[in-house]
C-alpha positions in Angstrom: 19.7 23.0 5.9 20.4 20.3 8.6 18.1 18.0 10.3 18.3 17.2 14.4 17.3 13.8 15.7 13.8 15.0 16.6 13.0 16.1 12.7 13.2 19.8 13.0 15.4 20.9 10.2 17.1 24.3 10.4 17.3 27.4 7.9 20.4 28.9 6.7 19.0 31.7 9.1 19.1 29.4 12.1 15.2 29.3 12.4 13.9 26.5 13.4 11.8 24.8 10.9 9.8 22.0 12.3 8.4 19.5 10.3 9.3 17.6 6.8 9.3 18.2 3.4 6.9 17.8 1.2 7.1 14.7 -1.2 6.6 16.0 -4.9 6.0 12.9 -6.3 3.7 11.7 -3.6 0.5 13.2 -5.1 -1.9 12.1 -2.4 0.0 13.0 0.5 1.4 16.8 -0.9 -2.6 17.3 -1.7 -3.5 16.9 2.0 -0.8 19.2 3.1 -1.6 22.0 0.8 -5.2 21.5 1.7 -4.1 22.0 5.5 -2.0 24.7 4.3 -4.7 26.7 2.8 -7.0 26.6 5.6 -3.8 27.5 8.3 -3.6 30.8 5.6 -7.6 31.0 5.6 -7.6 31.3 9.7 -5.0 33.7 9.6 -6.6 35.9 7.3 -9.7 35.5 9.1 -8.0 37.3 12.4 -6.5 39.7 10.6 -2.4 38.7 11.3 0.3 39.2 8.8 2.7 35.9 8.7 5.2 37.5 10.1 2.9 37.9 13.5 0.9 34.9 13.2 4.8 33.0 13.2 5.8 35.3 16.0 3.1 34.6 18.0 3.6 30.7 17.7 7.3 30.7 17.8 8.2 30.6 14.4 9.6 32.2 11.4 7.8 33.8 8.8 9.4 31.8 6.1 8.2 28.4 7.8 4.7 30.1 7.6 4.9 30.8 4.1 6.1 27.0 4.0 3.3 25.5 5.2 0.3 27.6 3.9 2.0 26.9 0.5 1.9 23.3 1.0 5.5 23.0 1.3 6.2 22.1 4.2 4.1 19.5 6.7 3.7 21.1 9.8 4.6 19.1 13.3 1.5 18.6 15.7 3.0 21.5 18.2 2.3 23.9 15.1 -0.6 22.5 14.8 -1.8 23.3 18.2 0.1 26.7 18.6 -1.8 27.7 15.6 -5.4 26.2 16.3 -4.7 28.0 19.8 -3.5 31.6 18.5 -6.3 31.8 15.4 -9.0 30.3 17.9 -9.2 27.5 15.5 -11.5 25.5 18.6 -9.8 22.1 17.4 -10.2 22.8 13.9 -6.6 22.9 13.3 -5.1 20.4 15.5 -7.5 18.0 14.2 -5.3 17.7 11.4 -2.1 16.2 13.3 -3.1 12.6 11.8 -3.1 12.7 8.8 0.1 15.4 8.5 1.6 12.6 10.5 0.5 9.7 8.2 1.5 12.7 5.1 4.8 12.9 6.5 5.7 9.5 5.8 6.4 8.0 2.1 3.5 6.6 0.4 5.1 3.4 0.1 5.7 2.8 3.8 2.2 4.4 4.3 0.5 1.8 2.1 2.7 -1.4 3.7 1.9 0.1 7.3 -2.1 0.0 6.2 -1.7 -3.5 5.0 0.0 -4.7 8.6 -2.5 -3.0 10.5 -5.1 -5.1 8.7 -3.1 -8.3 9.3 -4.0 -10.8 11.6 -0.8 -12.9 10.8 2.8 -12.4 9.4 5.6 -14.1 8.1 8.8 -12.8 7.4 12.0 -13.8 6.5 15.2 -11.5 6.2 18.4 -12.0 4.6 20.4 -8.9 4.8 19.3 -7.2 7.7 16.6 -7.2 10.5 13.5 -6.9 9.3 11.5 -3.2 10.3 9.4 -4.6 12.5 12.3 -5.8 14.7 14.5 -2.7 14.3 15.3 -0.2 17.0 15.3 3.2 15.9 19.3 4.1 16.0 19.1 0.4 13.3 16.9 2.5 11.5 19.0 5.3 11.6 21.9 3.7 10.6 20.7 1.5 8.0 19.1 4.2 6.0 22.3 6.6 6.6 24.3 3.9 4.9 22.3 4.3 1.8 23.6 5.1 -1.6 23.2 7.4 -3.5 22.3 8.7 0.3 19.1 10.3 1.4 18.8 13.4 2.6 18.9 14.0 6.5 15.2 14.9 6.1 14.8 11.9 4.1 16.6 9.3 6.5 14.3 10.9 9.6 11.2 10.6 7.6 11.8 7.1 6.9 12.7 6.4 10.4 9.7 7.8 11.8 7.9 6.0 9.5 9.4 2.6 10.5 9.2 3.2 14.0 5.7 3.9 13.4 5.0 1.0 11.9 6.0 -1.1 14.9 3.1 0.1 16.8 1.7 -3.6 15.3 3.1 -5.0 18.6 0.8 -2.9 20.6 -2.9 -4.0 18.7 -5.3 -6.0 20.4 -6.4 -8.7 19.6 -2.9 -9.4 18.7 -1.7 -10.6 15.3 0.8 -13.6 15.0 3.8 -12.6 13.9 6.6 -15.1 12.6 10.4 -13.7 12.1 13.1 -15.1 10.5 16.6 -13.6 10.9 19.7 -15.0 9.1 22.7 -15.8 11.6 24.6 -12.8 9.6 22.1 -10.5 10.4 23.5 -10.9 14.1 26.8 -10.5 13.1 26.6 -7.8 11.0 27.5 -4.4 13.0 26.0 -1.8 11.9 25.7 1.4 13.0 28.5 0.0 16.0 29.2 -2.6 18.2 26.6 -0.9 20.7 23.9 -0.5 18.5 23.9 -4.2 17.3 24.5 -4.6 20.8 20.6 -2.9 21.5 19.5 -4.5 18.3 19.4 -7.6 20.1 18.4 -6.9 23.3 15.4 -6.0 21.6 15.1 -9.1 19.9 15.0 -10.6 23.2 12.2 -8.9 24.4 10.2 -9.0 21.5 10.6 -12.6 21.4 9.0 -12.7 24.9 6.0 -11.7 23.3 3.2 -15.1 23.1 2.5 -13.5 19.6 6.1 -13.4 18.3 8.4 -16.0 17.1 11.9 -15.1 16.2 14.0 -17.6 14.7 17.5 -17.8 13.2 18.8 -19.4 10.3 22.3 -20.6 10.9 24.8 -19.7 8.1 26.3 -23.7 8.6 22.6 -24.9 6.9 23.2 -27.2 4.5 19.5 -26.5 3.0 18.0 -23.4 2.3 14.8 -22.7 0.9 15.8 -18.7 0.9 18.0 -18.3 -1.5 15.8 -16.4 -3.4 16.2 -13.1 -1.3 13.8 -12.0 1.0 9.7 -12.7 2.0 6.9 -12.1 3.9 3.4 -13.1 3.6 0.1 -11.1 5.2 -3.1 -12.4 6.3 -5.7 -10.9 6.6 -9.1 -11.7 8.8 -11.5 -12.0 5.7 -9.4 -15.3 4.5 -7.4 -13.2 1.4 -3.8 -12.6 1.9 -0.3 -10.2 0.1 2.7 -11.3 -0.3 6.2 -10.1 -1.7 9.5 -12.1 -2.6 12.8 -10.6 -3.4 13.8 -12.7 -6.1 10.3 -13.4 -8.2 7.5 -11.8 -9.4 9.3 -8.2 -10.0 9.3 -7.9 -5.5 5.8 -6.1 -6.0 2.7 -7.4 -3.2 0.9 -10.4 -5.0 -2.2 -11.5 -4.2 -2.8 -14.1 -7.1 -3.4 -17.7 -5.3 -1.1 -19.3 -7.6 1.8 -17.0 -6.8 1.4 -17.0 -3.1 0.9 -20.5 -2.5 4.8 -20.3 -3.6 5.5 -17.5 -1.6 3.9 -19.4 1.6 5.4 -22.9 0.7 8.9 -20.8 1.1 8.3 -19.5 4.3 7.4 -22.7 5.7 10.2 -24.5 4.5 12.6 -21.6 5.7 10.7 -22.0 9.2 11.4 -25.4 9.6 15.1 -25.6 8.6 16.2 -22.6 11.0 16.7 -22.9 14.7 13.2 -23.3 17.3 11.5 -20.4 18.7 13.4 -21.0 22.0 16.8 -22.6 20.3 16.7 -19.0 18.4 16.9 -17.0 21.6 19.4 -18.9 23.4 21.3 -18.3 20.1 21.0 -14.4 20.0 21.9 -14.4 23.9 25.0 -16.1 23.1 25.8 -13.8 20.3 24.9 -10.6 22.6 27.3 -12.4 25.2 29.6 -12.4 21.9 29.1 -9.1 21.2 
């Protein structure tokens, strides 16, 4: 089975198969899609179409049917409405396409993208490479293709979508302050090709056009560095109480405990203050586009 760029992956029989596996070990998100699944099944019964007629008359194979009534596979939001509109559904199937959207993605990224919509202020800091937030989707792409043992091509467009998702943060309103910090290396660093670092930071321009988005860059000549530890990033949230998460302490799970943040925070600001200024920081990625 291969996977295009748009997430449709592809049968040994050439069928396409829209849509993504189905997590096993994500619980939650497989129970949503069998529940989805069984009612697809339960329509279909109801107007009397085999799955081999209910698939040609929405432009699938009967295998993919089977899929997704068996929970198997999470349909895209074009099945969705192909089905809703061929079992005369009246919305009851297309109403679905959130959460097999939200289902599609792993329940890691889907908990982390719940706690940034929440947040009215974040602070990052990243060591390695550009934080997912900043990332354009061929970063994405390429950064998770790089991974070893490697993910799947389903896997790597999951996570993708999920990231890109994510970064729908910039569009809320009221807007929440967001604080980046990006290690000179991270600039450097080409992957995915010259022209994709190349779009990387063009991006990084804009974004840090934005009156709710600093971006800032550590130079690699620092003499100090309070970020030796790995990566950060602290949330805030609007009722006072905050989550944060450090590379290098506290096992990199989210902490909430006072104590622990307070540390987390106390990094951040130091890292902040030795890199380079908002407006230094983007002259500095210009330069390193011109570079590039």
């Amino acid at each position: 089975m291969s996977v295009d760029e748009a997430g449709t992956a592809r049968g040994n029989d050439g069928t396409d198969e829209p849509g993504w596996e189905v997590d096993p070990d994500d619980e939650p998100g497989a129970a949503v899609v069998a529940s989805v699944g069984r009612q697809i099944k339960a329509w279909r019964e109801a107007a009397g179409m085999r799955a081999g007629e209910f698939g040609a008359a929405i432009g699938y194979g009967e295998d993919l049917v089977y899929k997704v009534e068996g929970g198997r596979r999470i349909p895209r939001p074009e099945f969705l409405d192909k089905a809703d509109t061929v079992l005369g559904a009246g919305g009851k199937l297309a109403m679905f396409k959130k959460e097999m959207a939200e289902a599609r993605y792993p329940k890691k990224v889907r908990e982390l993208a719940k706690l940034e919509a929440r947040a009215v202020e974040l602070s990052a800091y990243g060591s390695h490479n550009f934080h997912g937030l900043l990332q354009t989707e061929e970063y994405a792409r390429a950064l998770f293709g790089m991974r070893r043992p490697a993910f799947s091509p389903d896997e790597v467009e999951r996570l993708v979508a999920a990231r890109v998702a994510r970064q729908s943060i910039f569009n809320r309103s009221p807007a929440p302050e967001l604080s980046f910090v990006q290690e000179e290396v991270t600039l450097r660093r080409h992957l995915g090709g010259r022209m994709v670092l190349r779009r990387q930071l063009q991006r990084l321009l804009q974004l840090g056009q934005f009156r709710n988005v600093e971006i800032q860059v550590m130079p690699t000549g620092r003499d100090d560095h309070a970020g030796m530890g790995g990566e950060m990033q602290v949330l805030k949230f609007g009722d006072g109480s905050a989550v944060g998460r450090s590379e290098g302490d506290f096992g990199s799970r989210p902490i909430a405990d006072p104590k622990h943040l307070r540390i987390i925070e106390l990094r951040c600001g130091i890292i902040r203050a030795q890199a380079l200024t908002p407006r230094e920081s983007l002259a500095f990625i210009e330069q390193v586009l011109g570079e590039t």
